[in-house]
C-alpha positions, 0 to 999 in steps of 0.5 A, a space after each residue: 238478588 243475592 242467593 241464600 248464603 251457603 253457609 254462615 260467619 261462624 263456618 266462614 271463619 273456619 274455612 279462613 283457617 285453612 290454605 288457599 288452596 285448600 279452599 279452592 276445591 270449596 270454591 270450585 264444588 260451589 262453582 260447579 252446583 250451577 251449569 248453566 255456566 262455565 266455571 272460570 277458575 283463576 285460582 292457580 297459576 298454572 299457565 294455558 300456554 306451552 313452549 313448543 319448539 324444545 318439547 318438539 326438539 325433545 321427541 325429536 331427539 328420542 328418536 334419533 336416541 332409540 335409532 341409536 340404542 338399536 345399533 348396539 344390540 340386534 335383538 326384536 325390541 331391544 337396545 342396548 346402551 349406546 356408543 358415542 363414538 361417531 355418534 355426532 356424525 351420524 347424528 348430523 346427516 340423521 338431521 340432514 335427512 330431517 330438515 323439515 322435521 319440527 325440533 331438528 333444526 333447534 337441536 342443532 342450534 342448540 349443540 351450535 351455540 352451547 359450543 360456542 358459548 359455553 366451550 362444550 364440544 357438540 359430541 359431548 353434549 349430544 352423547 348426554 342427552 341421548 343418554 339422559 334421554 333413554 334413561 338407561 342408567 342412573 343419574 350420574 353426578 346424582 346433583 345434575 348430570 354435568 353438561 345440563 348443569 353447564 347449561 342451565 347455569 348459563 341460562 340463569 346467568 341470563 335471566 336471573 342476573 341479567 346476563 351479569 353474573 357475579 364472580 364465581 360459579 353456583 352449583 345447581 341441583 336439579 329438583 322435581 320442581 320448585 316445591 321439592 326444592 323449599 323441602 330439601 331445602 327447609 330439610 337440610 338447613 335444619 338438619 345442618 343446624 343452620 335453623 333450629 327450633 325457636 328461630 326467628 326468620 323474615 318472610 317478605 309478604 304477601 308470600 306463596 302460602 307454604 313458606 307460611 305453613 311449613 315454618 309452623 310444623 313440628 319439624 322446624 317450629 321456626 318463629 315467623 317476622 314480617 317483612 310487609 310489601 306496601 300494598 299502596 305503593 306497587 308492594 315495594 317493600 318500605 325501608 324500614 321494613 327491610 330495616 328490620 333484617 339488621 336484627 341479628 336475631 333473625 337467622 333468615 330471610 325468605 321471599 318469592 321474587 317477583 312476588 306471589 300473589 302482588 306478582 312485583 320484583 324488588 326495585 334496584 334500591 332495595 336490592 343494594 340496600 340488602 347487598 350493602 346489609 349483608 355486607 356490612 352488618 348481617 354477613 351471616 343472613 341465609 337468604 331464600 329467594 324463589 324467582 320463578 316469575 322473573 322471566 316476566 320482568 325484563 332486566 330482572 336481577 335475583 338476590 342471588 346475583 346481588 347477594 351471593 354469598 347469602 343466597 339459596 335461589 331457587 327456579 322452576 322452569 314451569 310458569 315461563 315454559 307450560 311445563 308445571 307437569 314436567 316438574 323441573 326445579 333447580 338450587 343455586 348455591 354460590 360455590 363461596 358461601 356462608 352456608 358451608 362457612 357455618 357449617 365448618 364452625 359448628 361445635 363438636 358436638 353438631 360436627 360428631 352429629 353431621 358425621 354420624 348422618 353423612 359418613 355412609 356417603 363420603 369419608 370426607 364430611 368436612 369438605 362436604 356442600 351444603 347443596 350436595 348435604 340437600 341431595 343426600 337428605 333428599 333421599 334419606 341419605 341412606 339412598 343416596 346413590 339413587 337420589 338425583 333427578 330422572 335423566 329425561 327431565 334433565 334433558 327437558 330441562 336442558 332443552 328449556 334453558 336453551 331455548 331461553 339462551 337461543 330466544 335471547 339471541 333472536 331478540 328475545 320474540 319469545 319473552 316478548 310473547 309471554 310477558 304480553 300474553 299476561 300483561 294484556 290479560 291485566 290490562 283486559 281485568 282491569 277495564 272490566 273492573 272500570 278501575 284505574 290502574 297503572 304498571 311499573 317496570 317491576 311488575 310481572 302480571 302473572 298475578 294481580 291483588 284486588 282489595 275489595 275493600 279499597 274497591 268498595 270505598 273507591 265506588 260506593 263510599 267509605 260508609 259502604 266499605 265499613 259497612 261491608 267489612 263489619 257486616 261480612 267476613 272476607 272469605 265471604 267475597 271469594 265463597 259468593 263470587 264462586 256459588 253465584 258466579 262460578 268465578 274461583 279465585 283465592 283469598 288474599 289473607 292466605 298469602 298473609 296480603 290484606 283480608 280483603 284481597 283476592 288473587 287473580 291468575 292472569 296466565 290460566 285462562 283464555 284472553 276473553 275470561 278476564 274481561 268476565 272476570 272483571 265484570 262479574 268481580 264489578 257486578 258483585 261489589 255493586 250487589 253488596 250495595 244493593 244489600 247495605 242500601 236495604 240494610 239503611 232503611 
């Protein structure tokens, strides 16, 4: 038997208004009311797993830094700066004395094959991060200290062109995470009049809920054009959907790839029909693409690699790595790009504008980047020259992408994992719900969409699903799923997916919470059923 309904169409309608996650903490008051059961929430996507070997390497390099900041100031409890001279011998027979110390031989794989495959010397490389790693100065460059940047540019080489980078070289800025990242970005291209109020922009949709909110604040009113994912056809995107960016009018295209929440990559076809747009019709489209789940697809391939000239790629290292509380994000800008190109043909007037904002930080505001405009405006520019990242996230960071470049080496054992950890939990949801399922190379698994509706018709009839969807509203699902199940999971209308979508995280939960997922999202339909049989006599 149903329970009574907490609350009514009228005030349902009202929580549809509000963000995904906004309602989750709705979802989880309802699912906490009753203790006799463990509350499941997958509803966010913050994985249950950490990579430990660079986190191990972390500590174990904050050591040998403090044993070296006590070298050069012999005072109880204080070091001074350090000293790099001779610092890449004491640090290899300090890690000879270490040789069964968890962190120390990845350290020195890692000092190894940035030599080798980057051409940067060990000492050089060590002398930063130990001094990132003490934090005893400011960042300096304030866009990303040098050697990181070497290094994770060589890491989304890796993984955001498959090894394949296009010509040229992209500039990175280190960013407390992805969302800083959107900010700074959505900030700067208006402050660099690149959009302006009552611009047209594409969204690829469904889409992660804040490139549908921000859009919409005072700051930007940007006018949104759907770019929509076909739900039946594993969410690649139509033709004629991508068809609509020849529209000049439309002065951007923002996407996260692999989506969020149908968790699916662009096929090949459409990132040459996008590179082939660009370069023939639309060479002044800013492209957005958010890739932090392309980790989870092998032989993934970012616009940035396709597109990028166009491209602003951003990438968070939380998902792939456990790391959301690290908060580590960087931007990609290409250095031969249509953003700076824009800027140098602005008017006179937006010129004199963009020279009164940035003159305090350079004489030259011409020759100025976009992605070093962002670092300014990340700090109001008046504080720029104590913007920039702190230098121990840096070096976290850093040790991150080299485990990526390390694993790849190694035959890729990591990933392997990874992928199979959330690609078993889709498997697992998928049984229990008694559907048919099938995959495709493109598909990440770090999310899943379920139309309720389509499942419905699928199990009980086209009359029940009409019935359920004229009878209840879709939030419905998601409110009683959590009140009578402590199951939380997020409406699919949020991320502008169909209304009778939900979103299941498949990588914050143990293996065995999505086979009770599954059932419970099973045994819920069938007491809607139960409710429209009634309502039939």
């Amino acid at each position: 038997m149903a329970k009574k309904k907490s609350s009514t169409r009228a005030q349902e309608r009202k929580l549809e208004r509000l963000s995904p996650f906004q309602l989750k903490n709705r979802l989880i008051q309802l699912a906490t009311t009753n203790h006799e059961r463990m509350m499941l929430n997958a509803g966010r996507g913050n994985p249950n797993w950490t990579a430990t070997e660079p986190r191990q390497a972390f500590f174990s390099l904050g050591q040998f830094a403090a044993a070296e900041s006590e070298r050069t100031m012999d005072l109880p409890g204080m070091g001074g700066h350090t000293d790099k001279r001779g610092m890449i011998g004491r640090f290899d027979k300090w890690c000879a004395q270490r040789k069964d110390q968890e962190g120390v031989a990845f350290l020195r794989a890692g000092l190894s094959l940035a030599q080798r495959e980057m051409g940067l010397k060990r000492a050089d490389l060590l002398a930063e991060l130990v001094g990132g790693i003490l934090a005893d100065n400011y960042p300096t460059p304030d866009r990303m200290l040098s050697l990181c940047e070497v290094v994770v540019r060589k890491y989304l080489d890796l993984e955001m062109c498959a090894g394949k980078p296009p010509r040229g070289k992209f500039d990175l800025f280190a960013t407390e995470g992805g969302t800083a990242a959107m900010c700074y970005i959505f900030n700067s291209l208006a402050e660099n009049k690149l959009l302006h109020p009552g611009d047209k922009i594409a969204l690829g949709t469904p889409i992660f809920t804040p490139y549908l909110e921000i859009p919409h604040l005072n700051d930007y009113e940007l006018v949104e054009v759907e770019i929509m994912g076909d739900e039946h056809n594993d969410w690649q995107v139509p033709e004629a959907e991508l068809a609509k960016l020849a529209d000049p009018k439309i002065k951007a295209f923002f996407l996260v790839n692999p989506s969020n929440p149908p968790s699916v990559s662009m096929a090949p076809k459409d990132l040459r029909y996008l590179a082939k747009l660009v370069k023939t019709k639309r060479q002044d489209l800013i492209i957005l693409t958010d890739d932090v789940y392309g980790t989870f697809v092998d032989g993934f391939r970012s616009l940035m690699a396709t597109c990028p000239k166009n491209t602003i790629c951003v990438y968070s290292f939380s998902k792939y790595f456990g790391c959301t509380g690290w908060r580590l994000g960087v931007i990609a800008i290409h250095q031969n790009n249509v953003f700076d190109k824009a800027i140098a043909a602005l008017s006179k007037k937006d010129k004199k504008a963009l020279n009164e904002r940035y003159g305090s930080v350079t004489l030259d505001v011409p020759s100025m980047k976009l992605i070093d405009r962002m670092v300014a405006d990340s700090r109001a520019v008046a504080l720029n020259h104590t913007a920039g990242l702190s230098t121990p996230q840096q070096v976290q960071m850093a040790l991150f992408a080299l485990q990526g470049l390390l694993d790849d080496k190694s035959k890729g054992k990591y990933k392997a994992q990874a992928q199979a950890v959330v690609r078993q939990r889709y498997d697992d949801l998928y049984k229990a719900l008694d559907l048919g399922y099938s995959s495709s190379p493109y598909d990440a698994h770090y999310y899943t969409t379920i139309d309720v509706g389509d499942m419905a018709e699928a199990k009980y009839g086209k009359a029940f699903a009409k019935w359920l969807m004229k009878n209840h509203e879709p939030v419905d699902f998601v409110l009683r799923l959590a009140a009578e199940r402590e199951v939380v999971l997020l409406p699919g209308a949020g991320f502008d997916a169909p209304d009778w979508t939900i979103r299941v995280s498949l990588a914050n939960l143990p293996d065995q919470a999505y086979v009770k997922i599954g059932k419970q999202i099973k045994s819920l339909v069938k007491e809607y059923y139960g409710e429209y049989l009634k309502a039939k006599k």
